[in-house]
Biopython code that builds the backbone (N, CA, C, O; Angstrom):
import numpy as np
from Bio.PDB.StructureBuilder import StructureBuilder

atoms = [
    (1, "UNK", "N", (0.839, -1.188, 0.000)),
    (1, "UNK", "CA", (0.000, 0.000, 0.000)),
    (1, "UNK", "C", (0.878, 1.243, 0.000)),
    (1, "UNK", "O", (1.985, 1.304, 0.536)),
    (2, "UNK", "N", (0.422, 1.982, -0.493)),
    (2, "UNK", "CA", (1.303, 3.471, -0.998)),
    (2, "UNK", "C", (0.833, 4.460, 0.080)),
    (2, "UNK", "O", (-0.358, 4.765, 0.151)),
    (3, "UNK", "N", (1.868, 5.029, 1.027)),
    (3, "UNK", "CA", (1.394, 5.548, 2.021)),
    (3, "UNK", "C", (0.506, 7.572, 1.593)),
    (3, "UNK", "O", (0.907, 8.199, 0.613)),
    (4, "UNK", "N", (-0.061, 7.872, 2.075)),
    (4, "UNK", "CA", (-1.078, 9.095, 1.997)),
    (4, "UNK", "C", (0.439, 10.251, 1.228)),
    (4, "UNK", "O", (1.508, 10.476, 1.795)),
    (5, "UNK", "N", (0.093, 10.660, 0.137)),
    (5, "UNK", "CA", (0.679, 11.848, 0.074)),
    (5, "UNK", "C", (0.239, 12.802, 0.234)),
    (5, "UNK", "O", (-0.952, 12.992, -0.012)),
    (6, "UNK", "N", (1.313, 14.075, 0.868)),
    (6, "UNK", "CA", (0.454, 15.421, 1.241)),
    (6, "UNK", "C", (0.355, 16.568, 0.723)),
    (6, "UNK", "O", (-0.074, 17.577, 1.282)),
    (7, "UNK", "N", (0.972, 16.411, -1.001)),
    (7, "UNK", "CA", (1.498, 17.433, -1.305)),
    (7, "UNK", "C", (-0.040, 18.553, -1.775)),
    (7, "UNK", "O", (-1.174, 18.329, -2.196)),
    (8, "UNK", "N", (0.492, 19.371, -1.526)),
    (8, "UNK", "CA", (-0.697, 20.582, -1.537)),
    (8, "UNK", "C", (0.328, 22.138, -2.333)),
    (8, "UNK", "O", (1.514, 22.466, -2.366)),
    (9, "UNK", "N", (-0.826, 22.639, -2.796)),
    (9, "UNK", "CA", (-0.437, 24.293, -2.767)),
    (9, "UNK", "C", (-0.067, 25.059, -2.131)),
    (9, "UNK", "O", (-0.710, 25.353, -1.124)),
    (10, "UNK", "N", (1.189, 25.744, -2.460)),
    (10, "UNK", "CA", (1.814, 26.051, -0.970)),
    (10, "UNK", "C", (1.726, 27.024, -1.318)),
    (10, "UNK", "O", (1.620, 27.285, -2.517)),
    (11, "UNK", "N", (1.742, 28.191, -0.080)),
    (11, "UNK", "CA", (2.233, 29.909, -0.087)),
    (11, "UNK", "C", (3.528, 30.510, 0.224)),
    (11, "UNK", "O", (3.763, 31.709, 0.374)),
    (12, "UNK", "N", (4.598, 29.212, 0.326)),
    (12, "UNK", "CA", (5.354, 29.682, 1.240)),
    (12, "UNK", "C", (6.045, 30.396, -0.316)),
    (12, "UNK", "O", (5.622, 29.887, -1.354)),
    (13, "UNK", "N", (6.987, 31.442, -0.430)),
    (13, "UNK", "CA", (7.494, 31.984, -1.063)),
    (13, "UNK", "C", (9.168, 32.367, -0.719)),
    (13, "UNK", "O", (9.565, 32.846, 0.344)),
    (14, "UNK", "N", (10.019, 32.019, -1.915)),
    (14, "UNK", "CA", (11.243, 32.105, -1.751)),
    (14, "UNK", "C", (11.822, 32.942, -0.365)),
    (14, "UNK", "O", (12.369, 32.624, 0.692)),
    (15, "UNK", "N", (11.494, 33.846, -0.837)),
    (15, "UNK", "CA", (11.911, 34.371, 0.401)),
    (15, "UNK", "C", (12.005, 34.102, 1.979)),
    (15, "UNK", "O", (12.805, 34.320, 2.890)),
    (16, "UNK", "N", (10.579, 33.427, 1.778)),
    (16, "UNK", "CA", (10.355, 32.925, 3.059)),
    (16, "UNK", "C", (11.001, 31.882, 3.472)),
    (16, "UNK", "O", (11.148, 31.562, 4.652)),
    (17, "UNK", "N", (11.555, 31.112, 2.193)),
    (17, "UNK", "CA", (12.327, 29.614, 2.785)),
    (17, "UNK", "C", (13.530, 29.948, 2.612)),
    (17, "UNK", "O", (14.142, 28.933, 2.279)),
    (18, "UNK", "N", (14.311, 30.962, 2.664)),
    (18, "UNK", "CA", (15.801, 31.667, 2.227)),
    (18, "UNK", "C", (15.927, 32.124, 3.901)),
    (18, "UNK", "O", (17.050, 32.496, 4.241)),
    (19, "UNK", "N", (14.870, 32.118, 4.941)),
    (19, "UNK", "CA", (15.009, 32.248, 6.023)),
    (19, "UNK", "C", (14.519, 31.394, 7.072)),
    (19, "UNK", "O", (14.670, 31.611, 8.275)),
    (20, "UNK", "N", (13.843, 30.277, 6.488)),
    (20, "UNK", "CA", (13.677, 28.810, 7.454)),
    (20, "UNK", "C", (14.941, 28.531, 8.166)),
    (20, "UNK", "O", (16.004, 28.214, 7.632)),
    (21, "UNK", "N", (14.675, 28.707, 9.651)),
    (21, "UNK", "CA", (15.634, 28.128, 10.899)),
    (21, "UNK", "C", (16.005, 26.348, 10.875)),
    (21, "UNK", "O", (15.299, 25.350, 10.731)),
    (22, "UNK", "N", (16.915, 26.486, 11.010)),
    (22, "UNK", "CA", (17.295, 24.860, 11.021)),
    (22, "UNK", "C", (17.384, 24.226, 9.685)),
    (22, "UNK", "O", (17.536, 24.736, 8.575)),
    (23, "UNK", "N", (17.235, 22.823, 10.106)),
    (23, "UNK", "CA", (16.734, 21.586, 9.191)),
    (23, "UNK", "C", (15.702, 21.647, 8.224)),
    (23, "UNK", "O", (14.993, 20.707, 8.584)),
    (24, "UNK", "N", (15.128, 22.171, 7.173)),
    (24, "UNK", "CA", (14.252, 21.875, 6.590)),
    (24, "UNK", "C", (14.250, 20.903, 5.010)),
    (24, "UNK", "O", (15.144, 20.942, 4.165)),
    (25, "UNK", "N", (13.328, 20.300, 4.964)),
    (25, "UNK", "CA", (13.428, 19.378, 3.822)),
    (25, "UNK", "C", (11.981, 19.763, 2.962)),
    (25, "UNK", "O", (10.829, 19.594, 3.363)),
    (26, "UNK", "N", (12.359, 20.247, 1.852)),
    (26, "UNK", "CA", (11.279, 20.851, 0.514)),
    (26, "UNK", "C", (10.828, 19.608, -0.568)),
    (26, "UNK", "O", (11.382, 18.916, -1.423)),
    (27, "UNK", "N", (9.896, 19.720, -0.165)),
    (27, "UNK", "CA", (9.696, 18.189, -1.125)),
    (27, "UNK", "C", (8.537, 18.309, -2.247)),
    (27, "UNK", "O", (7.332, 18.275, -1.998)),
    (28, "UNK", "N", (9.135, 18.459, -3.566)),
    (28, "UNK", "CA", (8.272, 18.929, -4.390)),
    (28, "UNK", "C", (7.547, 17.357, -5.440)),
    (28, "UNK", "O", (7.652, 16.174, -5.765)),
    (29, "UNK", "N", (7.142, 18.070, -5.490)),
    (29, "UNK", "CA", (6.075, 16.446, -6.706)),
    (29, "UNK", "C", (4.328, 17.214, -6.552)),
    (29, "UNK", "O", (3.793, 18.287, -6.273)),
    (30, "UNK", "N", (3.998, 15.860, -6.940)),
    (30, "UNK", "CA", (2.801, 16.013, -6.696)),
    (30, "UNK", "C", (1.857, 14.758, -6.216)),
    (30, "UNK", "O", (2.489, 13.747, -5.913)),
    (31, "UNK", "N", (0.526, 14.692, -6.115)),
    (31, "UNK", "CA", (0.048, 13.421, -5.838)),
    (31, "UNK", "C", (-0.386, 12.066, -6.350)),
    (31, "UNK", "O", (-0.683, 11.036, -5.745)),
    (32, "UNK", "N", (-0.332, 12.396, -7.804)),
    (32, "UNK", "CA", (-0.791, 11.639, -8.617)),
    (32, "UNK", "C", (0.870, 11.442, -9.919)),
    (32, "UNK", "O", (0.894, 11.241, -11.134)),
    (33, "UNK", "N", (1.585, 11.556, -9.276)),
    (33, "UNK", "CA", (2.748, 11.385, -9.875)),
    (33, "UNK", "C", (3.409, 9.936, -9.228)),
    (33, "UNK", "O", (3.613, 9.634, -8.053)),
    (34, "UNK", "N", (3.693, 9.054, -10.684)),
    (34, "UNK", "CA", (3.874, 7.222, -10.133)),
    (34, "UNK", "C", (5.277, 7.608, -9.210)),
    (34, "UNK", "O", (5.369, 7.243, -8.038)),
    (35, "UNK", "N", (6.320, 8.371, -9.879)),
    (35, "UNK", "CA", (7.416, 8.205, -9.192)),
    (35, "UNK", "C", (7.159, 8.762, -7.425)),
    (35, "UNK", "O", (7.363, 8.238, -6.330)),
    (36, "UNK", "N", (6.653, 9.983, -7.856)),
    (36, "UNK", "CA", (6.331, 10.731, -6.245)),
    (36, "UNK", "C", (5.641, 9.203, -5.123)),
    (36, "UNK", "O", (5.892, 9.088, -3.923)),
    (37, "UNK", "N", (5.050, 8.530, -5.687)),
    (37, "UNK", "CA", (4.408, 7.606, -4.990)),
    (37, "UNK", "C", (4.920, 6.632, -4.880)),
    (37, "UNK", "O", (4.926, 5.998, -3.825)),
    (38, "UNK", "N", (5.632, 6.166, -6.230)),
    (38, "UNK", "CA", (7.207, 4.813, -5.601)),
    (38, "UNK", "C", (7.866, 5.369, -4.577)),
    (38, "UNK", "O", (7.953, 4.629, -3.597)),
    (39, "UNK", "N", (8.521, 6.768, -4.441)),
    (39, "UNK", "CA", (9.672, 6.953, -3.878)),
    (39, "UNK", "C", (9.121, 7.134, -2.038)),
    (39, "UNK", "O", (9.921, 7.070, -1.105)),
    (40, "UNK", "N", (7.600, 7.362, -1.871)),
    (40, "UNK", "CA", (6.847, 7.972, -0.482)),
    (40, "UNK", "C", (7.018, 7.213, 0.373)),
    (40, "UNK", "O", (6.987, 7.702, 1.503)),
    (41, "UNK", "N", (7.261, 5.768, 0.267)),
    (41, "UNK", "CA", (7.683, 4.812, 1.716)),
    (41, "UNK", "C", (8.689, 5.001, 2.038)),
    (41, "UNK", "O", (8.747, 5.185, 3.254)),
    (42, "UNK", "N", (9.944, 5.080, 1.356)),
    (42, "UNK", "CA", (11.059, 4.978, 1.695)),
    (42, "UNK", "C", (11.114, 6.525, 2.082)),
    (42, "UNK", "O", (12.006, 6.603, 2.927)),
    (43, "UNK", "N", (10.722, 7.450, 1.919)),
    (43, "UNK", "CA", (10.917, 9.034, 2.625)),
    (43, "UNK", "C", (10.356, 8.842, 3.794)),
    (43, "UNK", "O", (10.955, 9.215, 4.803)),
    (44, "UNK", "N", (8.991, 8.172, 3.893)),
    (44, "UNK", "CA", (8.679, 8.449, 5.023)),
    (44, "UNK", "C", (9.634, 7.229, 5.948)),
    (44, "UNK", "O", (10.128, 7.859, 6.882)),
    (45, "UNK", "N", (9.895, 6.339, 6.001)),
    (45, "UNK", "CA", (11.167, 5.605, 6.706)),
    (45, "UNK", "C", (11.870, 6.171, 7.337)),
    (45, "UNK", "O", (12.074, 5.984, 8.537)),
    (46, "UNK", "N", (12.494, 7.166, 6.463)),
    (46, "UNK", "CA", (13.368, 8.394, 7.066)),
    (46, "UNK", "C", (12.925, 8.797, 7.819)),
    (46, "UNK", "O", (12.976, 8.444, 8.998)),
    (47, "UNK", "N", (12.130, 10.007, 7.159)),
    (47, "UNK", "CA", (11.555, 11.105, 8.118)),
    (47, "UNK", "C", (11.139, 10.936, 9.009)),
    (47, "UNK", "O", (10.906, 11.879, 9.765)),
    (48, "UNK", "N", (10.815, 9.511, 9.378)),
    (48, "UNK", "CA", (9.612, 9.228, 10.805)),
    (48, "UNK", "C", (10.749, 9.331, 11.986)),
    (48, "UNK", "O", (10.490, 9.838, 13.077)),
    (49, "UNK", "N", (12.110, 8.762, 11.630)),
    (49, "UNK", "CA", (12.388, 8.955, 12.933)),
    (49, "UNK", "C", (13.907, 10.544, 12.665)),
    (49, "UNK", "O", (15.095, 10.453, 12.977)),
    (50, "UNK", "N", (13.234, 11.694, 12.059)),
    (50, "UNK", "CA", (13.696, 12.749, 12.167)),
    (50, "UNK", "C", (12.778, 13.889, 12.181)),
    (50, "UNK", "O", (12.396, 14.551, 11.217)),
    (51, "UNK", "N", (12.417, 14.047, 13.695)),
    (51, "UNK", "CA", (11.504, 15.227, 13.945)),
    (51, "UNK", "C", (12.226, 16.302, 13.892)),
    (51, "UNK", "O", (11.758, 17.280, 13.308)),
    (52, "UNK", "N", (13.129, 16.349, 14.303)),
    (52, "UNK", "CA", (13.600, 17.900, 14.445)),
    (52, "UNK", "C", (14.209, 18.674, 12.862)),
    (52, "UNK", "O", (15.000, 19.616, 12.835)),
    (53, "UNK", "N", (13.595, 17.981, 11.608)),
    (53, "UNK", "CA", (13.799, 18.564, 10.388)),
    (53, "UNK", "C", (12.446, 18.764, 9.670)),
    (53, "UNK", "O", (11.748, 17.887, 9.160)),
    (54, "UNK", "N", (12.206, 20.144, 9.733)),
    (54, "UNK", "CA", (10.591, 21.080, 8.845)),
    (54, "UNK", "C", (10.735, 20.353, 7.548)),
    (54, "UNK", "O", (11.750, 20.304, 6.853)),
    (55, "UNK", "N", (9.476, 19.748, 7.300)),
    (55, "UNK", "CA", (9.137, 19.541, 6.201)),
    (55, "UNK", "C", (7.937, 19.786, 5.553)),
    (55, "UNK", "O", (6.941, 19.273, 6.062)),
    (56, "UNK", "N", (7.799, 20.435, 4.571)),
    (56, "UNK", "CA", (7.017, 21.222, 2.921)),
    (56, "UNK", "C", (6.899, 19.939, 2.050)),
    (56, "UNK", "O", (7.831, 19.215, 1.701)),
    (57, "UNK", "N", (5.478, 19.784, 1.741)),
    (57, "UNK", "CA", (5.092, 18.937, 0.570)),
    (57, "UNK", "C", (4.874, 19.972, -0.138)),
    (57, "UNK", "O", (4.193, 20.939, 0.202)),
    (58, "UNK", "N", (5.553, 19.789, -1.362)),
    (58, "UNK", "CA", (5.302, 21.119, -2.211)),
    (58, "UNK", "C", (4.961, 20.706, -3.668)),
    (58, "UNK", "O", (5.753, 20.330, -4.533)),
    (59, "UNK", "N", (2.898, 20.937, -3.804)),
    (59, "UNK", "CA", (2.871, 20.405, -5.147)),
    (59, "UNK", "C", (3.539, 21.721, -6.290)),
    (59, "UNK", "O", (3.537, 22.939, -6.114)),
    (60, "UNK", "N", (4.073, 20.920, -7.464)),
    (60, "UNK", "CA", (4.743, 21.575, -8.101)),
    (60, "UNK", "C", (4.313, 21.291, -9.898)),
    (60, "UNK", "O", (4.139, 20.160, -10.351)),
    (61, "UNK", "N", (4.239, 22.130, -10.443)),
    (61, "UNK", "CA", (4.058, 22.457, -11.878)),
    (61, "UNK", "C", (3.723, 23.638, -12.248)),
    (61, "UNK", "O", (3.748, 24.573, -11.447)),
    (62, "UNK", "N", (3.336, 23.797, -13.588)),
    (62, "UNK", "CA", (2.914, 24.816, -14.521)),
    (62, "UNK", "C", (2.691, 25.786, -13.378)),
    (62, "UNK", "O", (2.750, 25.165, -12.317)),
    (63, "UNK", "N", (2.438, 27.179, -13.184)),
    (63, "UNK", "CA", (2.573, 28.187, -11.880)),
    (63, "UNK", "C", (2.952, 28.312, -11.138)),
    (63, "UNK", "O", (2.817, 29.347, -10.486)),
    (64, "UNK", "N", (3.658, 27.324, -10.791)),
    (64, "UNK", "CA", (4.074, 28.131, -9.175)),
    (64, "UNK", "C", (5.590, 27.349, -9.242)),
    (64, "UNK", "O", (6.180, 26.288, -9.446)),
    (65, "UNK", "N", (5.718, 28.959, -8.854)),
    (65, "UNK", "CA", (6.964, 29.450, -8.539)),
    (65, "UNK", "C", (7.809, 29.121, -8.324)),
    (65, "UNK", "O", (8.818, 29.094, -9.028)),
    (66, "UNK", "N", (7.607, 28.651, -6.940)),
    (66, "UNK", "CA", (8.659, 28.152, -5.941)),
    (66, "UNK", "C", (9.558, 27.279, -6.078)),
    (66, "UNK", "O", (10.612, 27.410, -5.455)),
    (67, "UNK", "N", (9.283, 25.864, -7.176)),
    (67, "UNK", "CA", (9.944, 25.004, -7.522)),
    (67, "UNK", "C", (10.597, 26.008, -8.973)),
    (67, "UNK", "O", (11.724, 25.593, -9.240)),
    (68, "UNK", "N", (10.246, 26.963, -9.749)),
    (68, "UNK", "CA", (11.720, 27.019, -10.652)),
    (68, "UNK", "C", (12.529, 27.649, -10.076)),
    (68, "UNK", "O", (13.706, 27.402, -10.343)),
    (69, "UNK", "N", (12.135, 28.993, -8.787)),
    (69, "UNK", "CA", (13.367, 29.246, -8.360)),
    (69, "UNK", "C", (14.546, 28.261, -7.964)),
    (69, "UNK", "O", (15.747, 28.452, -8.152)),
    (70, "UNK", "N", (13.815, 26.953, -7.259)),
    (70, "UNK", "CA", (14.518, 26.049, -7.251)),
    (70, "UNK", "C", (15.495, 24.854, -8.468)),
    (70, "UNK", "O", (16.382, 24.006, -8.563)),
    (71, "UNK", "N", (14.379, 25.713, -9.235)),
    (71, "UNK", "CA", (15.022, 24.363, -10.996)),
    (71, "UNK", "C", (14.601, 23.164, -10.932)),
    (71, "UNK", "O", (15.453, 22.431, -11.434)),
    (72, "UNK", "N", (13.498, 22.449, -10.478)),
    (72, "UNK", "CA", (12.814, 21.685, -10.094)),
    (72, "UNK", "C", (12.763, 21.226, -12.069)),
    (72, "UNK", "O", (12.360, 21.882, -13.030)),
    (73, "UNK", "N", (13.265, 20.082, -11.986)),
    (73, "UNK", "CA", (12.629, 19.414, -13.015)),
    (73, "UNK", "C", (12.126, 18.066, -13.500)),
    (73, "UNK", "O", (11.460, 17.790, -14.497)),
    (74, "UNK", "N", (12.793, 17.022, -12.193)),
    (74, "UNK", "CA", (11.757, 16.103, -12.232)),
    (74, "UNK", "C", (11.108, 15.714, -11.135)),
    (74, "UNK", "O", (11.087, 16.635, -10.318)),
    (75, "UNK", "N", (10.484, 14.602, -10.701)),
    (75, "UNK", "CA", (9.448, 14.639, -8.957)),
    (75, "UNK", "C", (9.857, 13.032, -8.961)),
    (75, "UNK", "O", (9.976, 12.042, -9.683)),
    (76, "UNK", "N", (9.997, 13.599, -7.412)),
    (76, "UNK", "CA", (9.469, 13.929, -6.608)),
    (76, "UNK", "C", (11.098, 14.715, -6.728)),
    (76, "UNK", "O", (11.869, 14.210, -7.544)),
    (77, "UNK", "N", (11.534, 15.800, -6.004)),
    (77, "UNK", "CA", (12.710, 16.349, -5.806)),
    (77, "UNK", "C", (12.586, 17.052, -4.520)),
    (77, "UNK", "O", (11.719, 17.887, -4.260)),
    (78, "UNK", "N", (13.807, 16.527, -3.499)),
    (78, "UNK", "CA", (13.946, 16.523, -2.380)),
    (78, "UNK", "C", (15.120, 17.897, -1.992)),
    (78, "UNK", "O", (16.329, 17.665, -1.999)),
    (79, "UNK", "N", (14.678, 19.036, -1.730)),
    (79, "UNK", "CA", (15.564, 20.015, -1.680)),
    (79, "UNK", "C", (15.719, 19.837, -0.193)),
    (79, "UNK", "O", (14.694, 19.497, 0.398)),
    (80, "UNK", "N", (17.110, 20.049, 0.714)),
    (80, "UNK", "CA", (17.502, 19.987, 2.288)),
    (80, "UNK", "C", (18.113, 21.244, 2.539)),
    (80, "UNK", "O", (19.234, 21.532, 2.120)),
    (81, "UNK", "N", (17.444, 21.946, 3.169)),
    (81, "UNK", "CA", (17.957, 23.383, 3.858)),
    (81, "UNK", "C", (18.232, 23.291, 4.889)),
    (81, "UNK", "O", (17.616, 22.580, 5.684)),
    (82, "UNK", "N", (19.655, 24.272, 5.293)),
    (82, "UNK", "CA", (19.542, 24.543, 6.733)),
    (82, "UNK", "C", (19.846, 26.162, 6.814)),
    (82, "UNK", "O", (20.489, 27.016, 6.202)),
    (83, "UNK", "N", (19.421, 26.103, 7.373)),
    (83, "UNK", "CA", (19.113, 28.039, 7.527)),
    (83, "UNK", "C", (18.782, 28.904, 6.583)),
    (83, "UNK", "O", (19.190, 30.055, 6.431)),
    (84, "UNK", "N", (17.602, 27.960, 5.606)),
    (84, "UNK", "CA", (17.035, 28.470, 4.314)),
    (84, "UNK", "C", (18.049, 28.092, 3.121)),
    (84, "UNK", "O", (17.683, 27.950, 1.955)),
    (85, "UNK", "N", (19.239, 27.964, 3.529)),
    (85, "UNK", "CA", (20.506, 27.577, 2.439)),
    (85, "UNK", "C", (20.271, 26.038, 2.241)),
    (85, "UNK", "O", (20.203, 25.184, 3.125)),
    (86, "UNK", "N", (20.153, 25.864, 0.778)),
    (86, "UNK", "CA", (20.320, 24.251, 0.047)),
    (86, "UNK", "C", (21.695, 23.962, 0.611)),
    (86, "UNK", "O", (22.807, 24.489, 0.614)),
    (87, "UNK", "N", (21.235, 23.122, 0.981)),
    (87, "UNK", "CA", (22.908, 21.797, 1.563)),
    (87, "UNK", "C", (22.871, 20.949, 0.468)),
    (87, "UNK", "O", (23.780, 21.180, -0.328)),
    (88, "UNK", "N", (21.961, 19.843, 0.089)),
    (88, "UNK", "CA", (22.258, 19.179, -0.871)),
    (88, "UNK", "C", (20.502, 19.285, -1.123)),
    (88, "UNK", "O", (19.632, 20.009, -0.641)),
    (89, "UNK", "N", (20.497, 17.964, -2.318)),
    (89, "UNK", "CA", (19.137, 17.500, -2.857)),
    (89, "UNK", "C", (18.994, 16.237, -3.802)),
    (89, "UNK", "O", (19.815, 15.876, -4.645)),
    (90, "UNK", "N", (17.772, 15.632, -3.490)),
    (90, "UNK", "CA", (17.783, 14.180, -4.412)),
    (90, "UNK", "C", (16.498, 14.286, -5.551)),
    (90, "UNK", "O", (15.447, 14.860, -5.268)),
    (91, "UNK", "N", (16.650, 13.900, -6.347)),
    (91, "UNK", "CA", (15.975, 13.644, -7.236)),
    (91, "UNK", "C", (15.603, 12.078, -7.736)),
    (91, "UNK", "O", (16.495, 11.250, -7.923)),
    (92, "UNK", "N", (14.437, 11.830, -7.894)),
    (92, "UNK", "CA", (13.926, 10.584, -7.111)),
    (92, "UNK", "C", (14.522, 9.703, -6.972)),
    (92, "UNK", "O", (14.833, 8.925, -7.873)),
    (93, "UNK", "N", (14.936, 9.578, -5.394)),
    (93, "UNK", "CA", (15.240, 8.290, -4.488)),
    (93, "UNK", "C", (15.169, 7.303, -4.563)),
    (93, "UNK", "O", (13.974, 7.058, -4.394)),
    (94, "UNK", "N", (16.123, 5.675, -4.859)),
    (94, "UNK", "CA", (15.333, 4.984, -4.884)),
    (94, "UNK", "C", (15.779, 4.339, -3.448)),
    (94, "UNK", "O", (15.034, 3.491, -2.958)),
    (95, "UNK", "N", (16.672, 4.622, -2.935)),
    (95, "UNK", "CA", (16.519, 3.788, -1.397)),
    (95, "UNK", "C", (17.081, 4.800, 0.028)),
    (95, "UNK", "O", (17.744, 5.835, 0.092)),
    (96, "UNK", "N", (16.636, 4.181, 0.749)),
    (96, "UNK", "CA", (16.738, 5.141, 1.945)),
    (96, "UNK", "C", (18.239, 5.205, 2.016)),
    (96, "UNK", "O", (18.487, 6.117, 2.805)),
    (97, "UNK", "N", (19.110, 4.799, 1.673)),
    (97, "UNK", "CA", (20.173, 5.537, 2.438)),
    (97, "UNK", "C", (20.952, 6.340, 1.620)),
    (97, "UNK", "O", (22.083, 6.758, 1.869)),
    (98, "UNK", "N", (20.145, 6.569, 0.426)),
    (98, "UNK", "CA", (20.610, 7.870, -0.350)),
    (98, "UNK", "C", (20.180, 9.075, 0.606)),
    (98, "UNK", "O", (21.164, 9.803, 0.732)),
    (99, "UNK", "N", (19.171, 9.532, 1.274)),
    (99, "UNK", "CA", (18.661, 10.112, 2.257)),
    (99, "UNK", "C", (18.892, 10.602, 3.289)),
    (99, "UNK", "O", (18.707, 11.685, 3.842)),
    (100, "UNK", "N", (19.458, 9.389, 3.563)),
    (100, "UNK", "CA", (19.957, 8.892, 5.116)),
    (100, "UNK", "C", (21.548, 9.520, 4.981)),
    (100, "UNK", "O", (22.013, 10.002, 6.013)),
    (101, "UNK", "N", (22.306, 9.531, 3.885)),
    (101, "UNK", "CA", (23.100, 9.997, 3.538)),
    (101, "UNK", "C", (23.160, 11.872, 3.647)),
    (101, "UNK", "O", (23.832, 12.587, 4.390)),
    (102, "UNK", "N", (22.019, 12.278, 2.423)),
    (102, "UNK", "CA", (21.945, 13.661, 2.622)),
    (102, "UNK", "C", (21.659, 14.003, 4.052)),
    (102, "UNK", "O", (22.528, 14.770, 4.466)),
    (103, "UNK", "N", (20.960, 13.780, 4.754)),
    (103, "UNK", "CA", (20.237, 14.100, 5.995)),
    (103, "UNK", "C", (22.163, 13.989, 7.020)),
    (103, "UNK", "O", (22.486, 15.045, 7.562)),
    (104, "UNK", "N", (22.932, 13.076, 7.131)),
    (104, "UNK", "CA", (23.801, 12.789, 7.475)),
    (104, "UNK", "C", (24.766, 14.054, 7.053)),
    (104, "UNK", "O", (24.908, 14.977, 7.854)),
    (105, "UNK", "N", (25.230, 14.067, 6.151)),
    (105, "UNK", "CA", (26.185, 15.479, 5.354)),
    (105, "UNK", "C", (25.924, 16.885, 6.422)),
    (105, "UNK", "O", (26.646, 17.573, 7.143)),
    (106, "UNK", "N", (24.394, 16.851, 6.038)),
    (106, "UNK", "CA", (23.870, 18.354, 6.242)),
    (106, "UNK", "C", (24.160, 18.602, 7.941)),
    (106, "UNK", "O", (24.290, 19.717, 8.446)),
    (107, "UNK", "N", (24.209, 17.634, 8.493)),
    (107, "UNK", "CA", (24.356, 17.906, 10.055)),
    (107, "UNK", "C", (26.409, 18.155, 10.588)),
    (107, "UNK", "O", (27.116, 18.574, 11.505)),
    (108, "UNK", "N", (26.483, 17.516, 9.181)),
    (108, "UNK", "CA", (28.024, 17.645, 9.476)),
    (108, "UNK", "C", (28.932, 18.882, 10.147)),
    (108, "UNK", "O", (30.149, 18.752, 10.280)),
]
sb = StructureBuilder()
sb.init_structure("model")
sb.init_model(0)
sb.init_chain("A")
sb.init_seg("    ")
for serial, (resi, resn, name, xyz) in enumerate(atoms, 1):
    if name == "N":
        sb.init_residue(resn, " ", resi, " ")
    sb.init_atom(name, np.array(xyz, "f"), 0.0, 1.0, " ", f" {name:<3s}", serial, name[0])
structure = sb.get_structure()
């Protein structure tokens, strides 16, 4: 079973994530995208046991924004900020410790 995706329309705007505190992880796709939905178990694997990193489902296409400032060009694409600054990013995942990896770096 393919776990719930959450990606939605977001407001948050560049700017605003050029000043996100900490850990944050930008996760663009959408919901009805096969890869966004292969790659959603193995993210959430991760993420479940990393609370202390903000995470944005960020649906992404035709309008909005936020993903070309980023250059978003295929999904699901996993941007990792820390203090609004990109540390690294994956473009679809296929196993957790590609992840487990970025998430690892960024704390370095």
């Amino acid at each position: 079973m393919v776990p719930d995706i959450n990606y939605a329309a977001s407001d948050l705007q560049r700017e605003n994530a050029d000043s996100l505190p900490g850990l944050t992880l930008l996760q663009f796709g959408t919901n009805w995208c096969g890869h966004c939905q292969n790659a959603q178990a193995l993210i959430e694997s991760v993420m479940a046991s990393r609370p202390n990193v903000a995470r944005y489902w960020i649906e992404d296409g035709t309008g909005r924004p936020l993903g070309r400032t980023y250059r978003i060009k295929q999904w699901p694409t996993l941007v990792l900020l820390r203090d609004g600054q990109e540390v690294g990013r994956l473009v679809r995942p296929q196993d957790a410790t590609q992840l487990l990896g970025l998430l690892k770096a960024a704390n370095s």
